[in-house]
C-alpha positions as CSV (number, residue, x, y, z in Angstrom):
1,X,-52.6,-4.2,62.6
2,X,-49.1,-3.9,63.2
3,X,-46.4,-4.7,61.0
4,X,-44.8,-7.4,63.1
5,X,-47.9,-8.7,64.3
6,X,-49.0,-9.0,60.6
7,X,-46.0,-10.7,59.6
8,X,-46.7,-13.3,62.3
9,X,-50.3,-14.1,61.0
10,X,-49.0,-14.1,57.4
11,X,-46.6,-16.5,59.0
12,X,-49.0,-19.0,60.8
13,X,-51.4,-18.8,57.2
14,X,-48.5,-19.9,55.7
15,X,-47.6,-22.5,57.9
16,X,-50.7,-24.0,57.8
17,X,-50.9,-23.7,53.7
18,X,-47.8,-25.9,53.5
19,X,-48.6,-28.5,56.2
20,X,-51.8,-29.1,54.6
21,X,-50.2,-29.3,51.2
22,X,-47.8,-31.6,52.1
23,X,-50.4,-33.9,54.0
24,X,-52.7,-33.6,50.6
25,X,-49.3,-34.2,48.5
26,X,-48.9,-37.6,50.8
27,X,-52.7,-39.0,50.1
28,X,-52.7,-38.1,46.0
29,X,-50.0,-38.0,44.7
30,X,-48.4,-41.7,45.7
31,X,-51.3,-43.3,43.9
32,X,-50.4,-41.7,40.2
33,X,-46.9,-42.6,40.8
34,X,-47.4,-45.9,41.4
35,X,-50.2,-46.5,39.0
36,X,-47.6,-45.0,36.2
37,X,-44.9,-47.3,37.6
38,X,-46.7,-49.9,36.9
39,X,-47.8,-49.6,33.4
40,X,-44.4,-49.3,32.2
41,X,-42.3,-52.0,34.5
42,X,-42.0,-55.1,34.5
43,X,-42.6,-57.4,37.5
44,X,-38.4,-57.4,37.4
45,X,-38.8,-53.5,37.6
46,X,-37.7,-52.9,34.1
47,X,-38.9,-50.4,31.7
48,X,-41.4,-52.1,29.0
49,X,-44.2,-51.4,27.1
50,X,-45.8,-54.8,27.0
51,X,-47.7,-53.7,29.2
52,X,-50.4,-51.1,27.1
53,X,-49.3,-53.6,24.1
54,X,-51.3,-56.0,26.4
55,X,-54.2,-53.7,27.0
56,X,-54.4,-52.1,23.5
57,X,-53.7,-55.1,20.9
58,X,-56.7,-57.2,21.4
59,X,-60.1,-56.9,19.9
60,X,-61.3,-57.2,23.2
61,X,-60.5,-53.8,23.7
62,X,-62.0,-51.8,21.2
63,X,-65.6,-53.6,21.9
64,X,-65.0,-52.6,25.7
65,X,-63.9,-48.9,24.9
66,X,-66.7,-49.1,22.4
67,X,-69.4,-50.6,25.3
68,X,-68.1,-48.0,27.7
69,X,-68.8,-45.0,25.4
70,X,-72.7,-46.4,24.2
71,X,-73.1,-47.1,28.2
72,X,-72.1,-43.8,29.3
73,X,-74.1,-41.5,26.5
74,X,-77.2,-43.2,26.7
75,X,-76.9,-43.6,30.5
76,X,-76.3,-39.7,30.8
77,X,-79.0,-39.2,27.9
78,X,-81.8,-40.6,30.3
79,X,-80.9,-39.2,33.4
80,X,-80.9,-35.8,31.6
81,X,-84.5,-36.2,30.4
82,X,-86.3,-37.8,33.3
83,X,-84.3,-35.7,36.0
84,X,-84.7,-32.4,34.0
85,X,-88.3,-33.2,33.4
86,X,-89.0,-33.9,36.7
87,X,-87.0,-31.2,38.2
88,X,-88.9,-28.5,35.9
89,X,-92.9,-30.2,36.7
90,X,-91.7,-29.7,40.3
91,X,-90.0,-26.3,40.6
92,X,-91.6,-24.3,37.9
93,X,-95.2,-25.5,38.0
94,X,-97.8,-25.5,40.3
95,X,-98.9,-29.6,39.8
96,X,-99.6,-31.2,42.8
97,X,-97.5,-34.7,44.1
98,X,-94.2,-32.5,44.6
99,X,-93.2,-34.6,47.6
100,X,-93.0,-37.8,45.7
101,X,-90.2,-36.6,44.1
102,X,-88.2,-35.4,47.2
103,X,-89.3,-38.7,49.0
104,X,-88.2,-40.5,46.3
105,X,-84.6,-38.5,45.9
106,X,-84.0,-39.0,49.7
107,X,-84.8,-42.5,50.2
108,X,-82.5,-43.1,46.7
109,X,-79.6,-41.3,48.4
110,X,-80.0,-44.0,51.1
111,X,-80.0,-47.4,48.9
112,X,-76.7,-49.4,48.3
113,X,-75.8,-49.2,44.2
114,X,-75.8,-53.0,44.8
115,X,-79.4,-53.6,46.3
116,X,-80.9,-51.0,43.5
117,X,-79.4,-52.4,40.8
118,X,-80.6,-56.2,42.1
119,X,-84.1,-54.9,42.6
120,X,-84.3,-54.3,38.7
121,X,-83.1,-57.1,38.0
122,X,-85.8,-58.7,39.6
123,X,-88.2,-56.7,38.3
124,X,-87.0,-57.5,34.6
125,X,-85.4,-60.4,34.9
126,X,-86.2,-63.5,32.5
127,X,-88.6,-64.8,36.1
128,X,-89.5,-61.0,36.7
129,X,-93.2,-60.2,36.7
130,X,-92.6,-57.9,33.0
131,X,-91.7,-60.8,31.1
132,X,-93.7,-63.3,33.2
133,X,-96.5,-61.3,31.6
134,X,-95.3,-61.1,28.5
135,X,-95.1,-65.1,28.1
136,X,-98.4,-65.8,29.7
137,X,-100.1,-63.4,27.2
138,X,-98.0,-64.9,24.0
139,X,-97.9,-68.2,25.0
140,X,-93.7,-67.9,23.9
141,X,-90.7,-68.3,25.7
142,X,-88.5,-65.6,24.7
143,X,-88.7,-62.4,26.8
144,X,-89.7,-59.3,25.9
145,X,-86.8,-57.4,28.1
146,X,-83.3,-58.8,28.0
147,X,-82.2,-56.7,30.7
148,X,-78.5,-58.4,30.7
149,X,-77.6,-56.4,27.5
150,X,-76.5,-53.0,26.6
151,X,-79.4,-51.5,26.7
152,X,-80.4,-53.2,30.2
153,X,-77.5,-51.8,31.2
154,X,-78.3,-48.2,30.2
155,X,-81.7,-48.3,31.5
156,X,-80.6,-49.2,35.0
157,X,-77.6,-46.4,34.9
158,X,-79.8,-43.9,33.5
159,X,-82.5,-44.4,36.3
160,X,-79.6,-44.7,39.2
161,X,-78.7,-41.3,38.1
162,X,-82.0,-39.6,38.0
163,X,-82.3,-38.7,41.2
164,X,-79.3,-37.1,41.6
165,X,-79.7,-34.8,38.1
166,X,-83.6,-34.0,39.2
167,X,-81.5,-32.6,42.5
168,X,-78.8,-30.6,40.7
169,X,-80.9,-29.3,38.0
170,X,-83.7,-28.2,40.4
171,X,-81.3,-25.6,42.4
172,X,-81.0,-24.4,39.1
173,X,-84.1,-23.8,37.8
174,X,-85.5,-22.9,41.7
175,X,-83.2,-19.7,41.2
176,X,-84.7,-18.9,37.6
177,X,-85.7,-15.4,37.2
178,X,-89.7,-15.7,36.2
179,X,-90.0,-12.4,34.9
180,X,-88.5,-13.8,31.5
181,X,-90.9,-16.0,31.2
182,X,-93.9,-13.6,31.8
183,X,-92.6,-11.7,29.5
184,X,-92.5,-14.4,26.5
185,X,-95.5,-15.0,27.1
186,X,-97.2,-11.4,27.2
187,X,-95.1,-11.3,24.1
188,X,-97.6,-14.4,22.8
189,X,-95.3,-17.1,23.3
190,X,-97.4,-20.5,24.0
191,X,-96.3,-22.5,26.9
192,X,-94.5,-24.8,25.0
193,X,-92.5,-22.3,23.0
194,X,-91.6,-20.4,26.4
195,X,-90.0,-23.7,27.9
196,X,-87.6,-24.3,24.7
197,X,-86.6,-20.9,23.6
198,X,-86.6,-19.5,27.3
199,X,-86.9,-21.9,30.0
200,X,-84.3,-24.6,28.6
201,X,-82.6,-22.0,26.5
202,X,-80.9,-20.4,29.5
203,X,-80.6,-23.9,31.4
204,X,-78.3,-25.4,28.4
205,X,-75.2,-24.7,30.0
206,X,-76.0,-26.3,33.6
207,X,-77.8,-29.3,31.7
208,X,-74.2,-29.9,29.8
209,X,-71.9,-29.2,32.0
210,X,-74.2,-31.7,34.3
211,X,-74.7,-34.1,31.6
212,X,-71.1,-34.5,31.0
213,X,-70.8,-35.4,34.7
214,X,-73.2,-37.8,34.8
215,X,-71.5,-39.4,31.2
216,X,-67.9,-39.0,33.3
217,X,-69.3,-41.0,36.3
218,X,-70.8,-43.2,34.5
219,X,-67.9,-43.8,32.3
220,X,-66.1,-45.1,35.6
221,X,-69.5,-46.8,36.9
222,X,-68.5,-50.5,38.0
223,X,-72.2,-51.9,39.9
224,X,-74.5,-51.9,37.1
225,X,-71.5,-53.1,34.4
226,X,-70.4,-56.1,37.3
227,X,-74.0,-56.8,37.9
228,X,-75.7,-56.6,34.6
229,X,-73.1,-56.4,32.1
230,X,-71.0,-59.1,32.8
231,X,-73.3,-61.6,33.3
232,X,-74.6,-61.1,29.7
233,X,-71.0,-60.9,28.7
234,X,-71.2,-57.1,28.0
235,X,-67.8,-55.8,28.9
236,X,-66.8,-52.5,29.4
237,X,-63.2,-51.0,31.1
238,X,-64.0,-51.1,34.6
239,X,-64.9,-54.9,34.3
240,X,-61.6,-55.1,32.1
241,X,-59.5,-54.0,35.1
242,X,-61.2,-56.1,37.7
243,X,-60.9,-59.6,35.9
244,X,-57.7,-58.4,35.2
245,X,-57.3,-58.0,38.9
246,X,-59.2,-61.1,39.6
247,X,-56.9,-63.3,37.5
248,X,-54.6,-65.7,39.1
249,X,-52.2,-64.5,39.6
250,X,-53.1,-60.5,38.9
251,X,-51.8,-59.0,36.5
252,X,-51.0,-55.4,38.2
253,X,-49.2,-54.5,34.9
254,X,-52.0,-55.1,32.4
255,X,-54.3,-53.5,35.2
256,X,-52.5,-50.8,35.4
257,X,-51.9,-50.0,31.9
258,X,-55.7,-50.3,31.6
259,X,-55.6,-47.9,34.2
260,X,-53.6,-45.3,33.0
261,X,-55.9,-45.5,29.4
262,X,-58.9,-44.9,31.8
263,X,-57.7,-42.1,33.3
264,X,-56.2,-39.9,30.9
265,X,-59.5,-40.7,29.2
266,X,-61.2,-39.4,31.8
267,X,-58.9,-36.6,32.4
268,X,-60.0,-35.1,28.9
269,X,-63.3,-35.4,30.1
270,X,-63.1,-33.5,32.8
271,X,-61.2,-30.7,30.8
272,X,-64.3,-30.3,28.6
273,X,-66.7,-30.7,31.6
274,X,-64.6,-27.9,33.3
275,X,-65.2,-25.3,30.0
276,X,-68.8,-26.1,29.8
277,X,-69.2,-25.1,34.0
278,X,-66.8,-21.5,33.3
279,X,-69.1,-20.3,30.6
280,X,-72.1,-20.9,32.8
281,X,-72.3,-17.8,34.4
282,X,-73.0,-16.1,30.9
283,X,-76.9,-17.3,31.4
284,X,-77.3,-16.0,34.9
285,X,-80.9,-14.5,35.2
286,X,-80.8,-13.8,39.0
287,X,-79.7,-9.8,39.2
288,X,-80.9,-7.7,41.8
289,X,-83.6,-6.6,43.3
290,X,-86.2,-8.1,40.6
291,X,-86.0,-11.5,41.4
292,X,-88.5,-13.3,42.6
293,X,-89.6,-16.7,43.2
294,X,-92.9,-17.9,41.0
295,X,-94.2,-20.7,39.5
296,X,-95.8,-21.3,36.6
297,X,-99.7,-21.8,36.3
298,X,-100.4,-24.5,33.7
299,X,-103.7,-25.1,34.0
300,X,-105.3,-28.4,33.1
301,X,-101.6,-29.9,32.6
302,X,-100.7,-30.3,36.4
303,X,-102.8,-33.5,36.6
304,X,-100.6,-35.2,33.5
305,X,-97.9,-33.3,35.0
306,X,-99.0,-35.0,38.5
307,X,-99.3,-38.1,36.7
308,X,-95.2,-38.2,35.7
309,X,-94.3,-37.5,39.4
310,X,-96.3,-40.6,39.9
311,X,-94.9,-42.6,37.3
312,X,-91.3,-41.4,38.6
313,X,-92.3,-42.3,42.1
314,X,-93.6,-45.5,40.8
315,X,-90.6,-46.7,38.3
316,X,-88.1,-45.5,40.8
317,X,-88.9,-46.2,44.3
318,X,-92.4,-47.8,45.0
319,X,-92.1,-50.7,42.3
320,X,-88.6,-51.6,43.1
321,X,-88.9,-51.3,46.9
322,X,-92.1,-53.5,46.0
323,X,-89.9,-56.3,44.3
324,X,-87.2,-56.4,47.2
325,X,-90.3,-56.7,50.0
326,X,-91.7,-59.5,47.8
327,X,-88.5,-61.6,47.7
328,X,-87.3,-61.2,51.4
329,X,-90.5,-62.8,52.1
330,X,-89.5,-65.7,49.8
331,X,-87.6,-69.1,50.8
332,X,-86.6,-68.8,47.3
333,X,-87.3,-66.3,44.3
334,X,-90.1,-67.1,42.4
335,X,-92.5,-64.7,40.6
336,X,-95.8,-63.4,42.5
337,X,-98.7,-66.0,41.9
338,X,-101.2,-67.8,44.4
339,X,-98.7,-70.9,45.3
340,X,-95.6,-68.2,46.1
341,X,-98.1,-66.5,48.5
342,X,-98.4,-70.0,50.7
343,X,-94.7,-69.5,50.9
344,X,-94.2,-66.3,52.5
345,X,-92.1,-65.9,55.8
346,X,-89.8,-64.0,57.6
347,X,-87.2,-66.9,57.6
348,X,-84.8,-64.9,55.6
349,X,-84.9,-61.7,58.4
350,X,-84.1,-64.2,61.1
351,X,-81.1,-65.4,58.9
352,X,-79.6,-61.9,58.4
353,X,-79.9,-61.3,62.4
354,X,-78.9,-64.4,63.0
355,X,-75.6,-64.1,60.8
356,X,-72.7,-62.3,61.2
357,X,-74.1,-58.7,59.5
358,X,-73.6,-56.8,62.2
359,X,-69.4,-56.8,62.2
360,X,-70.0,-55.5,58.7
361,X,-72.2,-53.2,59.5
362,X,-70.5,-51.7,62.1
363,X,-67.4,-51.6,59.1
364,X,-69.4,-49.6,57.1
365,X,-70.0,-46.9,59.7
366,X,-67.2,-47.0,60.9
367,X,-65.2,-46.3,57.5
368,X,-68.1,-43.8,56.4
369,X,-67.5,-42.1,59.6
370,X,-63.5,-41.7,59.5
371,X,-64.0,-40.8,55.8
372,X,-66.5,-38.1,56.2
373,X,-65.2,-36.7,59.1
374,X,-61.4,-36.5,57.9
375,X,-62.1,-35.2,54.0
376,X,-64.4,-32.6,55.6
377,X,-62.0,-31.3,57.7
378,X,-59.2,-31.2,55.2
379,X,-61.6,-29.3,52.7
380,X,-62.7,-26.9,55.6
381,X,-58.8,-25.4,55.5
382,X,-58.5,-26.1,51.5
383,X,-61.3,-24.3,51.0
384,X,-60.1,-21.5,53.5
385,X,-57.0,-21.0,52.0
386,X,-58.2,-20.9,48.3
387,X,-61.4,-19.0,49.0
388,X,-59.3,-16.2,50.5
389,X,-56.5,-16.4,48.3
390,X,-53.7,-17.5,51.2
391,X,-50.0,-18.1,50.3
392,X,-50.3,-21.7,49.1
393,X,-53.9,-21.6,49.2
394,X,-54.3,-22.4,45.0
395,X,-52.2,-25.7,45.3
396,X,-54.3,-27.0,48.2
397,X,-57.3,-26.3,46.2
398,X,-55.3,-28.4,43.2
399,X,-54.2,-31.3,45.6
400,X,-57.6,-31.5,46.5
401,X,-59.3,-31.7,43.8
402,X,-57.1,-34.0,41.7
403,X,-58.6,-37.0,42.9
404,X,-61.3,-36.3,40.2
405,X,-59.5,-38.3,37.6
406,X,-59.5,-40.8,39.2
407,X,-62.0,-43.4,38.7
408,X,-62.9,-46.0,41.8
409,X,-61.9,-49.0,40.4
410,X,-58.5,-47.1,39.2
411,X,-57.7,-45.7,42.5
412,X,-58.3,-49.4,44.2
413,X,-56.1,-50.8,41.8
414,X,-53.4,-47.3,42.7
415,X,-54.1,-47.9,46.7
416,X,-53.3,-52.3,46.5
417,X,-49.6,-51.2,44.6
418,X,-49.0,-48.6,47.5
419,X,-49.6,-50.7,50.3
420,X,-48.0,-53.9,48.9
421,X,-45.1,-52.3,48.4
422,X,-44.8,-49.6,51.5
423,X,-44.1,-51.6,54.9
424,X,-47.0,-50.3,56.9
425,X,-48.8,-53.5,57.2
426,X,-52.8,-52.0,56.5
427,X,-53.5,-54.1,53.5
428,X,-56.5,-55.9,54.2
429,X,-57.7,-53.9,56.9
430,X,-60.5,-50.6,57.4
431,X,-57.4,-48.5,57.5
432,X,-56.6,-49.1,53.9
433,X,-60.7,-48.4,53.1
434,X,-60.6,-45.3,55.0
435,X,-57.3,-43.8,53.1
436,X,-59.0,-44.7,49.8
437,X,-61.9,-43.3,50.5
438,X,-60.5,-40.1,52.0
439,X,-58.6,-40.0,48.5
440,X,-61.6,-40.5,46.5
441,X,-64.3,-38.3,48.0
442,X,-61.5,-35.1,48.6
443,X,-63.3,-33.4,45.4
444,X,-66.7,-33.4,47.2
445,X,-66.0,-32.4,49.9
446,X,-63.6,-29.4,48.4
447,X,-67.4,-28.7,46.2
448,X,-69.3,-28.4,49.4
449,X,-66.7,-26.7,51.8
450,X,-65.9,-24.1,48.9
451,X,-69.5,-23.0,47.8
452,X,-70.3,-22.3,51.6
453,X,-67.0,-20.3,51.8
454,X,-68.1,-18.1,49.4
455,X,-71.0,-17.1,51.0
456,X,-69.2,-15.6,54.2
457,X,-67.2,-12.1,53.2
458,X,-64.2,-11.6,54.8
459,X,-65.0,-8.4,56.8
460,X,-66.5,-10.9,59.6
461,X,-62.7,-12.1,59.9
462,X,-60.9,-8.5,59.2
463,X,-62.9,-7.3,62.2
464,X,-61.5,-10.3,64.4
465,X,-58.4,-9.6,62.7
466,X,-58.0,-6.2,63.9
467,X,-59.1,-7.7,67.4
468,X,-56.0,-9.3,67.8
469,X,-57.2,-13.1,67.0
470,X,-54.9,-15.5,65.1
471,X,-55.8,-17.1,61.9
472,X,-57.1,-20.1,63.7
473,X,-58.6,-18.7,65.8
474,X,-60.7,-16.9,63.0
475,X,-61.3,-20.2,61.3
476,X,-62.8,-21.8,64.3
477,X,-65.0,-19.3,65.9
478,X,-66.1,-17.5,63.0
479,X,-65.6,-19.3,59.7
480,X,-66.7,-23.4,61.1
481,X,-69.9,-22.3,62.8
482,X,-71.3,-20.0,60.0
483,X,-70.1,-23.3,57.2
484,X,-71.9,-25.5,59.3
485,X,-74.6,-26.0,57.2
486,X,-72.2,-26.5,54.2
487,X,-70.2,-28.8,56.4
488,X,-73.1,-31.0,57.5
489,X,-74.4,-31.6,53.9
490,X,-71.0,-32.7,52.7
491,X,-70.4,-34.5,55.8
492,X,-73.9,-36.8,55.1
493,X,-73.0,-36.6,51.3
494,X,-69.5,-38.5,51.9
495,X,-70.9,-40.8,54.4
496,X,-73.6,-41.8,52.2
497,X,-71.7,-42.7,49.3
498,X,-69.0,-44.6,51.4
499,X,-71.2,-46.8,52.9
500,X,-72.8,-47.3,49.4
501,X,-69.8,-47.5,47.1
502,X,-68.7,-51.0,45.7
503,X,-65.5,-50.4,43.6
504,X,-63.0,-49.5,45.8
505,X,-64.1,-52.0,49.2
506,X,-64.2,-55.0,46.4
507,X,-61.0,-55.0,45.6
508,X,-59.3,-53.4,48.5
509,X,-61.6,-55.2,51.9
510,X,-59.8,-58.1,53.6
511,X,-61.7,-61.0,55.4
512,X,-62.6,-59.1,58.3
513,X,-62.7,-55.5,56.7
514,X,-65.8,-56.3,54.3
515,X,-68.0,-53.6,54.1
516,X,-72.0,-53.7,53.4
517,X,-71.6,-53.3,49.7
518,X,-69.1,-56.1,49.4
519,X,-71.6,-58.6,51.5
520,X,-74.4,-57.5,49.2
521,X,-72.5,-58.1,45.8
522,X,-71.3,-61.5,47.7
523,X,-75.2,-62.5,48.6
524,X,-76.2,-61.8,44.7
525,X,-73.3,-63.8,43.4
526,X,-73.7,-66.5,45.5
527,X,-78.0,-66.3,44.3
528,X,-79.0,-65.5,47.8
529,X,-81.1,-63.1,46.3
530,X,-83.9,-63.1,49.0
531,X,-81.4,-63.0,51.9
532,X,-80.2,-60.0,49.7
533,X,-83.2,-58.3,49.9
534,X,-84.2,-58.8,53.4
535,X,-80.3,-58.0,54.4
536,X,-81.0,-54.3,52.2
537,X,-84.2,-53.1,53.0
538,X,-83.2,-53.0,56.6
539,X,-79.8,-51.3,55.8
540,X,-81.7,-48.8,53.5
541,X,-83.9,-48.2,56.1
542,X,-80.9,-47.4,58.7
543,X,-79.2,-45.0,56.1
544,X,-82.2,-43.7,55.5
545,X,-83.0,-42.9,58.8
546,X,-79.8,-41.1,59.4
547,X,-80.3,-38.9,56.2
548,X,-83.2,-37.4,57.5
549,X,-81.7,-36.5,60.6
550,X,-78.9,-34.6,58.8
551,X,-81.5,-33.3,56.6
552,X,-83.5,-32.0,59.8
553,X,-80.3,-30.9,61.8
554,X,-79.3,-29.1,58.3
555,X,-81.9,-27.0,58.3
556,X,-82.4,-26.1,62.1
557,X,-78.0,-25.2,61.8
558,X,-78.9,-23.2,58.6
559,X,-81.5,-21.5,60.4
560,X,-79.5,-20.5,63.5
561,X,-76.9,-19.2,61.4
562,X,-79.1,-17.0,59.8
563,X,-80.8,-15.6,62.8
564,X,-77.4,-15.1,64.0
């Protein structure tokens, strides 16, 4: 290539580096200000700390901070066991039943936070059938599950999570070198002793770097502690910030001194959860040419091994789903028994077609849509820079990933001081949803858009290079079609968890920007439970719907990228 027309590609990279920079700049960095700002002003705009003295003097405080801590570890401490355990049955054993556990994954990826967690809490509920039971065989009135405790809390948490370790742990373990465990146990290693010293031995680092993830996002969780927690008057930092929010009038000082704790908290969180993912490489087992894919063959223990893929199936999908059918067949909630059965109907379907669902529904795709569409297309170029090292490249890569830190009920509370103070008059609206959103889901997006990136060497685009074409041109006929199946998966992943998430459209959705989260946590406040249930069922069934056809047009792009 020629000097000059180097210089002018180098030129256009660079150009494109520092646009995108600035544009990333814009969407991240406002928010901190503000949020900072606002912890140490006062409502006259002077400096003061009576703010965190607020936040950090009462007693109220330590038992929150203390309630968040318990809530994350043992939440992160269950989702590790069943998802790991479930993740190893299916991809290192031959036991039969594997597809409950991907049907159960998928159809999880497609439930609103706010249904999942109301469909446990039917199930064990003080009317649930568990402790319906329980008082019919006693003859008492207590219950035997309190499920608006700390504990109730974890359980639901853990399980919400479940699906999503059994996901990341299993690309782990599906790339797991078998020839060292052949080897232990040629050596005379019993099963047993193979999975601990070998099996989970060399999994340690991707189990803690994952269980910190799941303790850091569940640290920020606000469903399950709105839902469960404050009910039973378990209060925890996300609930702290939204009463706070809630007050009359709102406090945006306290809430944003709370804020500020929350997130450098989680900031050190992320700084040890970024250690334990560097070092992970140290355990790779996939080298070469002697990899190959096997599973193990543990004889009579794939029908008890069958029979926890059951029980998973069971606990996490069929029983639940079971509970939400039963109740949108109910006038009112009332546990299963001969009477309830002469009171079945469809009354509550006609009521959620009948109401105004759709405009919310249509909100939801809407935002999901914008969302998705616009943080995968700011990722593709982040990623494009950083993966091949352009001018600027790094500090798109930063920009983008910096949203991390900040946790949804944080950033809502950043986004309302930006737009009540900036003269562009979006409060209220699905504008102000999509920006936060395109804020919040940046790191994911970044994950997805990067690890595809990697997998494409640069000789494809030195060889267009020498052709003559631009650096645009590169990126769109050679770099977006062979990250389409990278793209896709992020794209579903975003929209999925937009159209699910709670924290940010609670505080930030207006009277006619409600999304279907919002209407859901408004039906189970309101104890329109059954209406609840007949309203989610057919909104799990839409999202589900449109997961599998990513899923299915995932694979088919995959495919033709490969044959290509």
């Amino acid at each position: 290539m020629r000097p000059a027309r180097r210089g002018l590609v180098d030129g256009q990279t660079a150009l494109v580096a520092a646009l995108l920079a600035l544009l990333l700049a814009v969407l991240v960095l406002p928010p901190l200000y503000l949020l900072l700002q606002g912890a140490v002003t006062d409502a006259a705009g002077a400096l003061t700390t009576r703010n965190f003295a607020t936040a950090l003097g009462g007693r109220l405080f330590l038992d929150s901070l203390v309630n968040t801590v318990l809530f994350a570890a043992g939440s992160a401490a269950l989702a590790l066991v069943v998802g790991t355990v479930t993740a190893w049955i299916v991809e290192r054993t031959n036991t039969p039943l594997k597809g409950l556990a991907y049907l159960t994954t998928v159809i999880s990826l497609g439930t609103p936070y706010v249904l999942y967690v109301g469909a446990w809490l039917l199930l064990l509920g003080k009317a649930g059938p568990i402790n319906q039971l329980w008082r019919e065989w006693t003859g008492g009135f207590d219950p035997l599950i309190n499920v608006y405790s700390l504990p109730g809390m974890i359980l639901v948490e853990g399980l919400l999570w479940s699906p999503l370790v059994f996901l990341l742990i299993g690309a782990s373990l599906r790339s797991f070198n078998p020839e060292l465990e052949e080897a232990a146990r040629m050596s005379g290693a019993g099963l047993w002793r193979t999975i601990r010293r070998i099996t989970l031995g060399l999994s340690l680092p991707a189990m803690l770097a994952l269980a910190m993830l799941v303790f850091i996002r569940a640290f920020e969780a606000f469903e399950v502690p709105a839902l469960v927690g404050m009910p039973g008057r378990v209060y925890v930092l996300t609930t702290d910030i939204y009463q706070t929010m809630r007050s009359m009038p709102p406090d945006f000082g306290s809430a944003s001194a709370f804020s500020v704790i929350m997130l450098a908290i989680v900031l050190v969180l992320l700084l040890f959860y970024g250690r334990l993912s560097r070092h992970a490489e140290r355990f790779a087992t996939v080298t070469g040419k002697g990899f190959r894919a096997k599973r193990l063959d543990i004889g009579w223990l794939r029908w008890p091994a069958a029979a926890i893929l059951l029980v998973n199936f069971l606990v996490l999908l069929a029983v639940p789903i079971a509970m939400l059918v039963w109740a949108s067949l109910l006038p009112f909630y009332q546990p299963l028994s001969r009477r309830a059965l002469g009171l079945l109907t469809i009354a509550n379907y006609r009521t959620v077609f009948a109401a105004e669902f759709l405009p919310l529904a249509l909100n939801t795709v809407l935002v999901g849509l914008a969302a998705a569409s616009a943080v995968i297309l700011l990722t593709l170029f982040a990623s494009w820079l950083s993966v091949r090292r352009a001018p600027g490249g790094w500090l798109a890569e930063r920009l983008a990933m910096a949203p991390l830190v900040f946790p949804g009920i944080v950033l809502g509370v950043a986004v309302m001081q930006i737009f009540l103070r900036v003269p562009i008059p979006i409060y209220g609206t699905l504008w102000i949803l999509i920006w936060a959103f395109i804020i919040s889901y940046l790191p994911y997006g970044m994950r997805y858009s990067a690890s595809g990136m990697l997998q494409i060497h640069r000789e494809l685009e030195e060889v267009a290079a020498i052709s003559g074409a631009s650096p645009l041109t590169r990126l769109r006929r050679i770099v977006a079609p062979l990250l389409g199946p990278s793209l896709l998966a992020g794209w579903l992943f975003i929209f999925l968890l937009a159209a699910r998430a709670l924290s940010l459209p609670i505080l930030l959705a207006g009277p006619r920007s409600q999304t279907m989260a919002v209407a859901m946590y408004d039906l189970w406040s309101n104890g329109q439970g059954t209406e609840l249930a007949a309203l989610g069922l057919l909104w799990t069934g839409l999202m589900t719907l449109i997961a599998v056809i990513f899923y299915m047009l995932t694979r088919r792009s995959a495919a033709g990228a490969a044959h290509n």
